[in-house]
C-alpha positions as CSV (number, residue, x, y, z in Angstrom):
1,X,143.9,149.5,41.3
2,X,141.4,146.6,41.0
3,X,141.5,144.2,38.6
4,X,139.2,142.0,36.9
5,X,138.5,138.3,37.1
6,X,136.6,135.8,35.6
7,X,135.9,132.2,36.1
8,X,137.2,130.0,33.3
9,X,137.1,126.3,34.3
10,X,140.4,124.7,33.8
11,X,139.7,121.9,36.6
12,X,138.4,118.8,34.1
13,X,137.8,116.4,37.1
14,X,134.2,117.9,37.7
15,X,133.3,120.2,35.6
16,X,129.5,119.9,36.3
17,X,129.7,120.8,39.8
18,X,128.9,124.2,39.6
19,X,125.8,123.7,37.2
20,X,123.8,121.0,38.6
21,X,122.4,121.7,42.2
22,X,120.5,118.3,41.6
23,X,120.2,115.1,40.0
24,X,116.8,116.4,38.3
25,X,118.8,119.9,37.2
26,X,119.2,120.2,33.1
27,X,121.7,123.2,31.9
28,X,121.9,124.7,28.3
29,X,125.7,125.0,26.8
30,X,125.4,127.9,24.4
31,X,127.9,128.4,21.5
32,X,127.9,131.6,19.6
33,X,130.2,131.5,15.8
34,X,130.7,133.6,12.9
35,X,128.1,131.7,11.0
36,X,125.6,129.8,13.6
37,X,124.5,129.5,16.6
38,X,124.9,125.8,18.7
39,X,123.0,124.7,21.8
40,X,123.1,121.8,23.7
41,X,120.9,120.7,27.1
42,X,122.4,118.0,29.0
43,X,121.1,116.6,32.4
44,X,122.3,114.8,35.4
45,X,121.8,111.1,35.5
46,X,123.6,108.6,38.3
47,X,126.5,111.3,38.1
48,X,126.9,111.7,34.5
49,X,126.2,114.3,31.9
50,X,122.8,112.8,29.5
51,X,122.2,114.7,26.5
52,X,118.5,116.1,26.1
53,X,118.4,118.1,23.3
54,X,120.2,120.0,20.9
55,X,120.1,122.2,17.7
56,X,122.0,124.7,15.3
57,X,120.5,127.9,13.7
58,X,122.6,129.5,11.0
59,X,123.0,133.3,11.5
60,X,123.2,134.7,7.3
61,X,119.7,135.3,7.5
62,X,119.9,137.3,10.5
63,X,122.3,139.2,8.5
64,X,120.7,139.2,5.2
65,X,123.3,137.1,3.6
66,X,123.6,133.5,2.2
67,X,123.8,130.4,5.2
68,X,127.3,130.0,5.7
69,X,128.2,133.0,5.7
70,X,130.5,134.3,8.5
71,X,128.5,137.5,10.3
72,X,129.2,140.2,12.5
73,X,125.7,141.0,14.3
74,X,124.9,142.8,16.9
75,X,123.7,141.7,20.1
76,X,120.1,142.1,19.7
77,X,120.2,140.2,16.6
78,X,122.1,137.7,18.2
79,X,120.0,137.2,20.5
80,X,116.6,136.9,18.4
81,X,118.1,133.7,16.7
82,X,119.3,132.2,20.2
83,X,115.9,132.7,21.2
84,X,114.6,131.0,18.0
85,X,117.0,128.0,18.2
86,X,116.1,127.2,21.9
87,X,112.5,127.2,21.2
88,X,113.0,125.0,18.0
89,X,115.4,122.8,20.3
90,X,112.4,122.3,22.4
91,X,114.6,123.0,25.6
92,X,113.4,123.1,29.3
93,X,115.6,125.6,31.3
94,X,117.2,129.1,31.5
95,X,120.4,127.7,33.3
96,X,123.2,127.7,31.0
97,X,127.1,128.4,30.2
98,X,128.2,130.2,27.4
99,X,131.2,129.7,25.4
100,X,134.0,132.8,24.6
101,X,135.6,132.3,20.6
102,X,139.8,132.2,20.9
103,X,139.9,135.6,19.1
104,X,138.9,137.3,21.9
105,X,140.9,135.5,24.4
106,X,144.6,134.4,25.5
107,X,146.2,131.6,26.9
108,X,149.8,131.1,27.8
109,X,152.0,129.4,30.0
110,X,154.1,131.4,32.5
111,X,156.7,130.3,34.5
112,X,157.1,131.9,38.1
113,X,158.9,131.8,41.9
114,X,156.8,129.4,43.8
115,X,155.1,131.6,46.2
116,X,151.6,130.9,48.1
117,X,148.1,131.6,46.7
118,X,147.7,135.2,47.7
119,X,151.0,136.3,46.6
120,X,150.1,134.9,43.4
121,X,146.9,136.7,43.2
122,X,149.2,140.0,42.8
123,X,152.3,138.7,40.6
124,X,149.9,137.7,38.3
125,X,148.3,140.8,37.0
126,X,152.1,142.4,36.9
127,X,153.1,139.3,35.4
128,X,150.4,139.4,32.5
129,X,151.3,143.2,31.3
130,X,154.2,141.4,29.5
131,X,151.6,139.5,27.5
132,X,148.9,141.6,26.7
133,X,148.8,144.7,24.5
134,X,146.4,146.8,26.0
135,X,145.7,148.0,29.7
136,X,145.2,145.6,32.1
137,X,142.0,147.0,32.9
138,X,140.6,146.1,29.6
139,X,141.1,142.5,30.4
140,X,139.9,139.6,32.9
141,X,142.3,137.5,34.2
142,X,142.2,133.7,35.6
143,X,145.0,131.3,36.1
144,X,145.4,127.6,37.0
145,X,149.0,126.3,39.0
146,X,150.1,123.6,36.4
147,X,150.5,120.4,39.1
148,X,154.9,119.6,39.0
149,X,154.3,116.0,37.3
150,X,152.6,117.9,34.2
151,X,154.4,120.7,33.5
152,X,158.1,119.0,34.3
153,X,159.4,121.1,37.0
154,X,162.3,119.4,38.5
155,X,162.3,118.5,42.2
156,X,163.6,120.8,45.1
157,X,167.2,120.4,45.4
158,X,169.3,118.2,47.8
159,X,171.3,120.0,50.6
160,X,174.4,118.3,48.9
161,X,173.2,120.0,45.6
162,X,172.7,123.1,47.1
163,X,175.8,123.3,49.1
164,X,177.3,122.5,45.9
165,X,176.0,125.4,44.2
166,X,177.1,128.1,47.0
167,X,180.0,127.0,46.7
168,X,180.4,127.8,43.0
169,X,179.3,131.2,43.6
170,X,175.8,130.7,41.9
171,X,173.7,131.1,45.1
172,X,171.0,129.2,46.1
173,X,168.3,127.9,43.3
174,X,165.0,129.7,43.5
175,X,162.2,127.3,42.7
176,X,159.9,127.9,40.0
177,X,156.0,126.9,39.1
178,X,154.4,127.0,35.9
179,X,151.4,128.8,35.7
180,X,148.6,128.9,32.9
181,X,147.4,132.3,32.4
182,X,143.8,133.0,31.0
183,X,143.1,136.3,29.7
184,X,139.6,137.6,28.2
185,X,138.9,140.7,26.4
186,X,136.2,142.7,28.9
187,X,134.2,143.8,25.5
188,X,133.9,140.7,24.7
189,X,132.2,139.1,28.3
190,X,130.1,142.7,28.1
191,X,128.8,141.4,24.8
192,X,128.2,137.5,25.5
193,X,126.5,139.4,29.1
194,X,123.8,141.8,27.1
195,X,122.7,138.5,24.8
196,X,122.6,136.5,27.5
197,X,120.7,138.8,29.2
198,X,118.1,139.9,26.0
199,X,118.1,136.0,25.5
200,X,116.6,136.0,29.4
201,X,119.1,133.1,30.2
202,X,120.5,132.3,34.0
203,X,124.0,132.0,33.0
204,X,126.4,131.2,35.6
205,X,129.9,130.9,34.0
206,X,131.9,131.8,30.8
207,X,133.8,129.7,29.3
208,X,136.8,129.6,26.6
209,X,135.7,127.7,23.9
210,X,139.4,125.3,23.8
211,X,138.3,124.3,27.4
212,X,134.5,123.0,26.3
213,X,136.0,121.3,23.3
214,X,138.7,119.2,25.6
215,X,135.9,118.3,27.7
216,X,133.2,116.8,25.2
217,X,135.9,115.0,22.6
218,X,139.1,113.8,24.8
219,X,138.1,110.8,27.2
220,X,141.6,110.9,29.7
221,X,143.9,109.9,26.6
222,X,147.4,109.3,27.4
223,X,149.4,110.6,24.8
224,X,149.2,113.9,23.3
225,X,145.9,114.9,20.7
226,X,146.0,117.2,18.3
227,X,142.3,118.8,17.4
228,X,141.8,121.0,14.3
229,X,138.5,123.3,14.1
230,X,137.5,124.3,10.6
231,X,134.7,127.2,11.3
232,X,133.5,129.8,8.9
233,X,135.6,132.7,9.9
234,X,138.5,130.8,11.3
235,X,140.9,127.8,11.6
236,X,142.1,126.7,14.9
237,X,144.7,123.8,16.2
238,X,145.2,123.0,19.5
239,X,147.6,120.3,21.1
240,X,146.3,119.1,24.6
241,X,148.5,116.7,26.3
């Protein structure tokens, strides 16, 4: 059976690496709601991201209802307002990422035998029918090995220990890893794919929208941030430690 996969960037040390080729390079983040339509160009300067441009188009008008509004367009209308908003933005390039909305998407934390990379490549999609209610093949899957020191994953035994525990009858302890499963509906890359593609942007990754927020409001804090998103068809809370 083959699976699907889809590239959902969980690393945050450099998350630019993969979109500027350059220090001249600019790259268009494209965010897609209910209501509107956000875009942002950024650019690479002495190794940091510089904002160029940006701009928001509301979609009820696309939809024949009042701004505000939450809307459920089709592609080719969605489209015809990104193309509006990145020529009112005044922007300068087709490269871009998009964003995927947390309805259509599913993150959870798995815990699993510690077992090399390519074992883990085929656990995983086993692991993730337990999760998801629909076939597999309806979804993409990505995942990210949570590092020990974060996700509290106590340190290999001691032969002492482990003597110890043969002796009490309970056999030897299997270690564990913590993994962070990514799942994305497969309707809903198709969909960001054909306005991407009636849009005529070079788009070279998707993202989850949770991962984008991190990245532009948390700045390496040390304790754990709540953030709360009020959008027009939706509420959503995340805790990011």
């Amino acid at each position: 059976m083959c699976y699907n996969f889809t590239v959902v960037y969980l690393n945050m040390e450099n998350p630019f690496k993969n979109l500027f080729k350059k220090s001249g390079d600019s790259v268009i983040g494209v965010d897609i709601g209910p209501s509107s339509i956000k875009v942002v160009q950024l650019k690479k300067r002495k190794g940091r991201a510089v904002l160029e441009t940006y701009g928001a188009l509301a979609l009820g008008p696309y939809a024949e209802v009042e701004v505000g509004r939450a809307t459920h367009l089709p592609p080719e209308k969605i489209a015809e307002a990104l193309i509006d908003l990145l020529r009112e933005a005044s922007t300068t390039t087709k490269k871009s990422g998009l964003s995927i909305p947390m309805s259509s998407s599913l993150i959870v934390p798995i815990e699993l035998p510690a077992v090399d990379d390519k074992q883990l490549a085929q656990i995983i999609p086993i692991e993730a029918r337990k999760y998801i209610p629909i076939p597999i093949s309806e979804v993409s899957l990505d995942w990210w090995v949570i590092p020990k020191e974060q996700a509290g994953v106590s340190e290999p035994e001691s032969e002492a220990q482990e003597e110890e525990r043969e002796k009490s009858g309970h056999g030897k302890k299997v270690e564990k890893m913590n993994v962070l499963l990514v799942v994305i509906h497969n309707e809903a890359i198709t969909h960001a794919q054909e306005i991407i593609k009636l849009a005529t942007l070079d788009t070279s990754f998707f993202e989850i929208e949770i991962f984008s927020t991190i990245r532009a409001i948390l700045d390496r804090e040390s304790d754990p941030v709540m953030i709360i998103d009020l959008g027009a068809g939706s509420t959503k809370l995340y805790i990011v430690d």
